[in-house]
Gaussian input, Z-matrix of N, CA and C with variables (Angstrom, degrees):
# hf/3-21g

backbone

0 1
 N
 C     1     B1
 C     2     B2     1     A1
 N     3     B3     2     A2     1     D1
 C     4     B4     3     A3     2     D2
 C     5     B5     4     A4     3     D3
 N     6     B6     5     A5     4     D4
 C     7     B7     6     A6     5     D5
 C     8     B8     7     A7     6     D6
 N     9     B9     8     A8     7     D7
 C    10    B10     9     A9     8     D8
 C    11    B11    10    A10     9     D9
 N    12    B12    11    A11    10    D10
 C    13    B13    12    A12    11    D11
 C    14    B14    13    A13    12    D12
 N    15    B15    14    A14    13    D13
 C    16    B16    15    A15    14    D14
 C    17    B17    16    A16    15    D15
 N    18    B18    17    A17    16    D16
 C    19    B19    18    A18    17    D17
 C    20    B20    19    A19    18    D18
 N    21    B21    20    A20    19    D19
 C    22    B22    21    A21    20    D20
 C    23    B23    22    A22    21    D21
 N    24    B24    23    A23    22    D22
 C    25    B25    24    A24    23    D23
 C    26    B26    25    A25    24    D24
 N    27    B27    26    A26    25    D25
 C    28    B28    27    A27    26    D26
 C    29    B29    28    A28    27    D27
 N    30    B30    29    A29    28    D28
 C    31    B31    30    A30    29    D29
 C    32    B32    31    A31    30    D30
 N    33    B33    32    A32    31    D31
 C    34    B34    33    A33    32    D32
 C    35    B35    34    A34    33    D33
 N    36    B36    35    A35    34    D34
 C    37    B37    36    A36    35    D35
 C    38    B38    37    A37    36    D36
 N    39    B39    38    A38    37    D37
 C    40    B40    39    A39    38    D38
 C    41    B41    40    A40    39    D39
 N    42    B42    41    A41    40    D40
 C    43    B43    42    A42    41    D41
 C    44    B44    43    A43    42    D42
 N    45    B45    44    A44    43    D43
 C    46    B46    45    A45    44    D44
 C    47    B47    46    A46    45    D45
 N    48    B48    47    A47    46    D46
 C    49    B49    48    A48    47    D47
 C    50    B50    49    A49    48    D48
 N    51    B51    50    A50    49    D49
 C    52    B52    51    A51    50    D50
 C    53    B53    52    A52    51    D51
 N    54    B54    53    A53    52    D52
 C    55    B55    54    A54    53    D53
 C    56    B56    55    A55    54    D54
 N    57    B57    56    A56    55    D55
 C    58    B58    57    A57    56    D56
 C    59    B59    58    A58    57    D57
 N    60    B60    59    A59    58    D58
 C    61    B61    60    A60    59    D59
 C    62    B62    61    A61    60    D60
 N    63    B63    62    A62    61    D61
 C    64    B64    63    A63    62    D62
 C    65    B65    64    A64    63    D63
 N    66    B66    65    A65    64    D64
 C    67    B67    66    A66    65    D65
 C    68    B68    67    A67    66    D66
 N    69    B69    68    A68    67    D67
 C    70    B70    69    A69    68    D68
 C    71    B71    70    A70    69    D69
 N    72    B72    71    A71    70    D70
 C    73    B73    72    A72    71    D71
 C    74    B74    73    A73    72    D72
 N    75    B75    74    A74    73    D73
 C    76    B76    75    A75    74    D74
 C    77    B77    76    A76    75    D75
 N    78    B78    77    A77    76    D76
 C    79    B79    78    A78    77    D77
 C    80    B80    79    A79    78    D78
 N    81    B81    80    A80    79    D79
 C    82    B82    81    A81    80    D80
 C    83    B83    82    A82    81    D81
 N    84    B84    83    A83    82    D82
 C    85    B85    84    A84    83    D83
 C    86    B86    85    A85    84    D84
 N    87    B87    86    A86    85    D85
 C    88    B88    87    A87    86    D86
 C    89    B89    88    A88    87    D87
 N    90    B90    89    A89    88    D88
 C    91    B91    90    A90    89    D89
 C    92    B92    91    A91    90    D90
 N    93    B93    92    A92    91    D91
 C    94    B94    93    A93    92    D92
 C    95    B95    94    A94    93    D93
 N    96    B96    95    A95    94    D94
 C    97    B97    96    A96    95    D95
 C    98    B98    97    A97    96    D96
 N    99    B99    98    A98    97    D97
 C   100   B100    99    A99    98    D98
 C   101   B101   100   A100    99    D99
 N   102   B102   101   A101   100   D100
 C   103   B103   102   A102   101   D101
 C   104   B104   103   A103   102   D102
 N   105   B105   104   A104   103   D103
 C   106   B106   105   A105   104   D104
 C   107   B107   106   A106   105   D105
 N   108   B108   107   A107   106   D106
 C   109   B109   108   A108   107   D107
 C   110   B110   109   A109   108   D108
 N   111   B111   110   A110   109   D109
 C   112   B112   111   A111   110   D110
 C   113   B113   112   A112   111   D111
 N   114   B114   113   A113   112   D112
 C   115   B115   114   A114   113   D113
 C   116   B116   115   A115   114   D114
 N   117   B117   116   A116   115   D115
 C   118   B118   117   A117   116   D116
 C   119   B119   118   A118   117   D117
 N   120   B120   119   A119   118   D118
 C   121   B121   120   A120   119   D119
 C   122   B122   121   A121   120   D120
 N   123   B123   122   A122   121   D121
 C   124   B124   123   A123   122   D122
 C   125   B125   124   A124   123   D123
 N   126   B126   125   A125   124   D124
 C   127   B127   126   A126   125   D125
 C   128   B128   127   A127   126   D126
 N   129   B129   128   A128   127   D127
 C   130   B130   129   A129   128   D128
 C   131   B131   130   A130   129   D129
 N   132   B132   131   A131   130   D130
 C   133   B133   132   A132   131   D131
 C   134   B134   133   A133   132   D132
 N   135   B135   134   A134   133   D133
 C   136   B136   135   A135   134   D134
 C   137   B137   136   A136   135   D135
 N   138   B138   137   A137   136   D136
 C   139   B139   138   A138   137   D137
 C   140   B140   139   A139   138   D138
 N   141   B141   140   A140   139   D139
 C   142   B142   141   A141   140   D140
 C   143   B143   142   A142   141   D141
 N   144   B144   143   A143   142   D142
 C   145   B145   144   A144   143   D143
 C   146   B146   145   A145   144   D144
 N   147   B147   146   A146   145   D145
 C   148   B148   147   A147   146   D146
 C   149   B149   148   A148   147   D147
 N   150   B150   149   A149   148   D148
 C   151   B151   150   A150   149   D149
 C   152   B152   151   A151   150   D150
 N   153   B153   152   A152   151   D151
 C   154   B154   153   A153   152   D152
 C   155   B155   154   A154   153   D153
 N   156   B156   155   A155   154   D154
 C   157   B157   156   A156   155   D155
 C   158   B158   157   A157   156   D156
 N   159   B159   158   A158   157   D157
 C   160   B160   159   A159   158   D158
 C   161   B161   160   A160   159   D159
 N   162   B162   161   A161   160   D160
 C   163   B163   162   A162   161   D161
 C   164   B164   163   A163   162   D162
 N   165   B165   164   A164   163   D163
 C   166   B166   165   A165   164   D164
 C   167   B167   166   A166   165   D165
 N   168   B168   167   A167   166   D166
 C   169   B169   168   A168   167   D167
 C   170   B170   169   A169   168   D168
 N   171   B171   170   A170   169   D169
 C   172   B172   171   A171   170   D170
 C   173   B173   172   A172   171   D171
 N   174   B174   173   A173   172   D172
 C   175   B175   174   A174   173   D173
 C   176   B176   175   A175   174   D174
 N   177   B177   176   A176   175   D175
 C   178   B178   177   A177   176   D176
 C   179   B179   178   A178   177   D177
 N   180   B180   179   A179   178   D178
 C   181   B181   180   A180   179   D179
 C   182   B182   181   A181   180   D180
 N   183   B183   182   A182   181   D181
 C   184   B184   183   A183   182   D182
 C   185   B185   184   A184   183   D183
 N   186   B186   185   A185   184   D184
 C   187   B187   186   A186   185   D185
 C   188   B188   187   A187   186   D186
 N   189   B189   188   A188   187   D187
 C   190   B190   189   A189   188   D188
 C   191   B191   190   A190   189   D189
 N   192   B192   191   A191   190   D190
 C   193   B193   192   A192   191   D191
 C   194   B194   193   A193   192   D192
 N   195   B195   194   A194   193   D193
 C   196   B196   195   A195   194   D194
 C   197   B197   196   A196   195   D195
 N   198   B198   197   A197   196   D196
 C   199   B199   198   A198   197   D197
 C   200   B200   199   A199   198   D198
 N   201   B201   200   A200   199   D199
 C   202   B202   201   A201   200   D200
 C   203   B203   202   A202   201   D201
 N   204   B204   203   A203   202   D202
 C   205   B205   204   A204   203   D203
 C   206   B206   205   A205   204   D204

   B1=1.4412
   B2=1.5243
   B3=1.5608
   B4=1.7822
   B5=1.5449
   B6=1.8746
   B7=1.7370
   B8=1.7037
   B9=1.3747
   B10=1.6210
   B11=1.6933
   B12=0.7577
   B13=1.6674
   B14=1.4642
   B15=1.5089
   B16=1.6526
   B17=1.7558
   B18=1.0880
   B19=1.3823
   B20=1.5073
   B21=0.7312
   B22=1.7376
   B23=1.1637
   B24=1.7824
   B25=1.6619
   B26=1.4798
   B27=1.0395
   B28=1.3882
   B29=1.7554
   B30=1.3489
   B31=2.1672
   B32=1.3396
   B33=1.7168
   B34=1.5336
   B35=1.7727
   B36=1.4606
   B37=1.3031
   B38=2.0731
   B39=0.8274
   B40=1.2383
   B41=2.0430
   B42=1.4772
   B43=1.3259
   B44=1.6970
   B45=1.4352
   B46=1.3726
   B47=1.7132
   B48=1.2164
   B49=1.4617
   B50=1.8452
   B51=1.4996
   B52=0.9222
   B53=1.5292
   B54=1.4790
   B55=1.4998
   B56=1.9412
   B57=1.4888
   B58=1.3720
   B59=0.9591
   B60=1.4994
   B61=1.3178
   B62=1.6080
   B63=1.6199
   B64=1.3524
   B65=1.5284
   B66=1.2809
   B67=1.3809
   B68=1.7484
   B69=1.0690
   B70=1.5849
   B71=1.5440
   B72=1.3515
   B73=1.0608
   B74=1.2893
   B75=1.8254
   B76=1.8265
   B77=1.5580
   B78=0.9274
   B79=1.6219
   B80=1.5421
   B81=1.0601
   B82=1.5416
   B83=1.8860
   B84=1.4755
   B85=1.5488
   B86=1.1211
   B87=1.8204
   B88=1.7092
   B89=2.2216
   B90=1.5036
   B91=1.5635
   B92=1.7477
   B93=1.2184
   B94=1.4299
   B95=1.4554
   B96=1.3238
   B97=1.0430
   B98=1.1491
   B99=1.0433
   B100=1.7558
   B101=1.6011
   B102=1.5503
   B103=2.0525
   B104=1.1648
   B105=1.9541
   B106=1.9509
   B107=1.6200
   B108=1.0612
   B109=1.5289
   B110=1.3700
   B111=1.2383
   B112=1.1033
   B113=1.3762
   B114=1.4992
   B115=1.1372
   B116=2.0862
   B117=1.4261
   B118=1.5022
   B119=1.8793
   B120=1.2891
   B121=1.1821
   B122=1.6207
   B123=1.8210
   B124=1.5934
   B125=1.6269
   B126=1.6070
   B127=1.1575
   B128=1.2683
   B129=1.0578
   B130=1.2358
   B131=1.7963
   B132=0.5977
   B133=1.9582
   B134=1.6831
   B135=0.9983
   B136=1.2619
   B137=1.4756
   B138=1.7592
   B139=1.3055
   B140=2.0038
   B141=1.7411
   B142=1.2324
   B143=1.7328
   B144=1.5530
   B145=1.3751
   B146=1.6751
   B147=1.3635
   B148=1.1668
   B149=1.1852
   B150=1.9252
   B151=1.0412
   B152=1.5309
   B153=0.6974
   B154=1.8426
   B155=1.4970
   B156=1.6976
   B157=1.7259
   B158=1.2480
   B159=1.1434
   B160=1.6148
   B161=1.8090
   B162=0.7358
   B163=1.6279
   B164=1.4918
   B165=1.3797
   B166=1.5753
   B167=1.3148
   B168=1.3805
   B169=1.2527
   B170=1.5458
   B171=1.7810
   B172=1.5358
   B173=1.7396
   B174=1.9717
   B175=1.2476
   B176=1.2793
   B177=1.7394
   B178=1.2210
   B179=1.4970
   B180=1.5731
   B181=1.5908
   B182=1.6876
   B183=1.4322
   B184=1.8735
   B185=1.6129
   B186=1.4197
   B187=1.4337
   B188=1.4559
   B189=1.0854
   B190=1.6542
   B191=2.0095
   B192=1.2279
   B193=1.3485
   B194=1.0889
   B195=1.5830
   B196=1.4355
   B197=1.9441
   B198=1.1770
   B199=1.9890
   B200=1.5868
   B201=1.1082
   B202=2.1512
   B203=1.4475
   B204=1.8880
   B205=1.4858
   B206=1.5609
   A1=108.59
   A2=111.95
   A3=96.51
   A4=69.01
   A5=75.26
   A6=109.49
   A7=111.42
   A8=102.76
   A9=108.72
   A10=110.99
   A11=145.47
   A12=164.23
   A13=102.18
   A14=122.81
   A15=107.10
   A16=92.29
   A17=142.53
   A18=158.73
   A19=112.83
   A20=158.09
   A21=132.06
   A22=104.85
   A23=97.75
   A24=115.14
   A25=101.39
   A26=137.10
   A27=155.95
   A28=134.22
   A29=91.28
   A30=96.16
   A31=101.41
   A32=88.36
   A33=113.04
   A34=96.30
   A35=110.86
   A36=100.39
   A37=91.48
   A38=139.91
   A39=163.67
   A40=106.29
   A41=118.45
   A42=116.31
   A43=106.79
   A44=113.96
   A45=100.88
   A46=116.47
   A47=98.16
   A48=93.06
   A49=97.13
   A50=110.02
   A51=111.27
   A52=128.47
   A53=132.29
   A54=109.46
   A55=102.60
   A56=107.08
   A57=126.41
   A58=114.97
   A59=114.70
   A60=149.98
   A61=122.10
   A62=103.29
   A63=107.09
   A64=117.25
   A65=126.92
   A66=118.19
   A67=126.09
   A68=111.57
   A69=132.36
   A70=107.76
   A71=137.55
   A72=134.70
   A73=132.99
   A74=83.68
   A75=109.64
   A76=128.54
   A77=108.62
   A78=136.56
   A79=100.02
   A80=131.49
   A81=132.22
   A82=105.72
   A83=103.74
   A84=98.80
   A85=119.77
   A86=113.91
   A87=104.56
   A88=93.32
   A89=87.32
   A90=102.70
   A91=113.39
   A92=94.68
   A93=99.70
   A94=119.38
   A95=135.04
   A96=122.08
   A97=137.37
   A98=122.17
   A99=132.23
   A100=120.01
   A101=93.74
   A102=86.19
   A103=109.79
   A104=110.78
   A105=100.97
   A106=99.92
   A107=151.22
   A108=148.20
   A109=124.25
   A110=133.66
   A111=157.54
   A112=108.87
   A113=147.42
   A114=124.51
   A115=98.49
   A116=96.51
   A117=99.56
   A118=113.51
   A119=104.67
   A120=122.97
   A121=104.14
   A122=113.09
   A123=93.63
   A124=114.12
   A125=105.84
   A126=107.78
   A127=160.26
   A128=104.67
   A129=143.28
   A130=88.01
   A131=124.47
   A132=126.66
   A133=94.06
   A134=148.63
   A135=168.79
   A136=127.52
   A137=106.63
   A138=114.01
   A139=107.64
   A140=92.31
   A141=80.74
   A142=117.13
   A143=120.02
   A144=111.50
   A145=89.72
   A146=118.82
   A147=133.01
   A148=147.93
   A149=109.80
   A150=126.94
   A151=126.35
   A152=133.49
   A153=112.56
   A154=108.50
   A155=108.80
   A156=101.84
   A157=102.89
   A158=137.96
   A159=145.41
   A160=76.92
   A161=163.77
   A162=147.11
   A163=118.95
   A164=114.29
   A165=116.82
   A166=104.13
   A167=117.99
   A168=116.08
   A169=114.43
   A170=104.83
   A171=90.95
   A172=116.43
   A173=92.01
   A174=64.94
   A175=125.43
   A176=106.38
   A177=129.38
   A178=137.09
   A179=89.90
   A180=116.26
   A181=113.23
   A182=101.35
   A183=93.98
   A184=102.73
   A185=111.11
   A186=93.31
   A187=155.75
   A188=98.86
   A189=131.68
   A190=103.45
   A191=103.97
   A192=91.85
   A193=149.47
   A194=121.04
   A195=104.34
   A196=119.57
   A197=105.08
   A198=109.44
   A199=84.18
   A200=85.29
   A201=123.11
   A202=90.40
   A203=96.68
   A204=93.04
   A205=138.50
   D1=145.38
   D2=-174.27
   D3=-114.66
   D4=177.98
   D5=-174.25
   D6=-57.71
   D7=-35.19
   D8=170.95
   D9=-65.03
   D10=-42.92
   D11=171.14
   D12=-55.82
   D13=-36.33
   D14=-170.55
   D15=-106.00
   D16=0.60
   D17=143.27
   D18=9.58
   D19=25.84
   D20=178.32
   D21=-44.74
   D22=157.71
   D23=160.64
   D24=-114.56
   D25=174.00
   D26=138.37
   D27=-131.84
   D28=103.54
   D29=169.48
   D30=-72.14
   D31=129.46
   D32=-172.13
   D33=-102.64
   D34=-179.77
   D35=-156.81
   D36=-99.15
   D37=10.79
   D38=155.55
   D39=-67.43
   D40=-29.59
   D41=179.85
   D42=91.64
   D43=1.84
   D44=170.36
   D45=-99.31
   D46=-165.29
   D47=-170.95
   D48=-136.02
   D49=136.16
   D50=165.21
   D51=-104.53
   D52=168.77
   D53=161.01
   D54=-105.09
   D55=162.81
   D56=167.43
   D57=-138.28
   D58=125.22
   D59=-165.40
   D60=-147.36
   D61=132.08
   D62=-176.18
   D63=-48.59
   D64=126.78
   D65=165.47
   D66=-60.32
   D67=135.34
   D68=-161.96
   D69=-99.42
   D70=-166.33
   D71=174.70
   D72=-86.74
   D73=-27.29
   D74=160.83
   D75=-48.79
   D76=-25.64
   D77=-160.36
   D78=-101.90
   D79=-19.58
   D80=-161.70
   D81=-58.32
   D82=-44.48
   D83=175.91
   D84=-98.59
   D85=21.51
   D86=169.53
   D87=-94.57
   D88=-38.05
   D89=169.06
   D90=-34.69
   D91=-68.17
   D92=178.32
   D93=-68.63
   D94=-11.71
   D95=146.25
   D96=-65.54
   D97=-51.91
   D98=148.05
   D99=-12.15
   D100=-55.35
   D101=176.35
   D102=-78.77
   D103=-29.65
   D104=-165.08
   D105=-70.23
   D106=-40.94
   D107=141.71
   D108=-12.02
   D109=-25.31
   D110=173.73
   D111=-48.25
   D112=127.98
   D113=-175.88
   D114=-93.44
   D115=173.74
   D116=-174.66
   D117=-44.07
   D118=-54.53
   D119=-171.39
   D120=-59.79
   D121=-35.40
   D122=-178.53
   D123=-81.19
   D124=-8.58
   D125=147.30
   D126=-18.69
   D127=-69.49
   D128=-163.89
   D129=-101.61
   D130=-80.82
   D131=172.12
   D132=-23.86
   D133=-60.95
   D134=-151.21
   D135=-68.72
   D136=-69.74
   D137=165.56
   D138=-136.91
   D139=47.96
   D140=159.18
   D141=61.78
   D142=3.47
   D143=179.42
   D144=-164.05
   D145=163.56
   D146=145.70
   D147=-70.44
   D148=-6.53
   D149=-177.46
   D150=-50.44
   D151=144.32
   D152=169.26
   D153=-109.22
   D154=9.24
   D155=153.47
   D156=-96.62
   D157=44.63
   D158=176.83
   D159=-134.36
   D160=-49.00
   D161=162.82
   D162=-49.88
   D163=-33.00
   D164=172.23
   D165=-68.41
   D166=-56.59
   D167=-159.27
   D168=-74.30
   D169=-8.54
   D170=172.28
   D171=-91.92
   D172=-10.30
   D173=-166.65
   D174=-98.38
   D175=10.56
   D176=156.26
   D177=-43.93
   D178=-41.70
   D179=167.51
   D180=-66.47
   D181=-41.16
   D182=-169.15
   D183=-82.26
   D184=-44.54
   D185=169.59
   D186=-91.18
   D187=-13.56
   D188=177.67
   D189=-66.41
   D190=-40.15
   D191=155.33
   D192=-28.54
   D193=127.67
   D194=-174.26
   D195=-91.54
   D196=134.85
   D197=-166.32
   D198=-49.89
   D199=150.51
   D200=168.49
   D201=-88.35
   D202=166.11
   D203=-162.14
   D204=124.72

């Protein structure tokens, strides 16, 4: 499967279009920014803790993965 093939789009309610794509390893510190932004409470809603090494460790998980394919 190439990177074009695992591709989503998504119409946003604005009329644009986004793409979605598995996160890669490249992505790990846009990833991890995303949760450290997070306020405590979406935290805690999230992974069950407030920690923000419960944000490393997820976001270790989403990107550190290896792509399908």
């Amino acid at each position: 499967m190439t990177d074009t093939a695992a591709q989503v789009h998504a119409l946003l309610t604005d009329g644009t279009t986004m793409r979605i794509r598995q996160a890669g390893p490249d992505d790990r510190d846009e990833v991890l920014r995303l949760y450290e932004e997070m306020s405590p409470e979406n935290l805690r809603l999230r992974f069950f803790a407030a920690s923000r090494r419960s944000a490393e460790k997820a976001a270790a998980r989403v990107a550190d993965q290896p792509r399908r394919g």
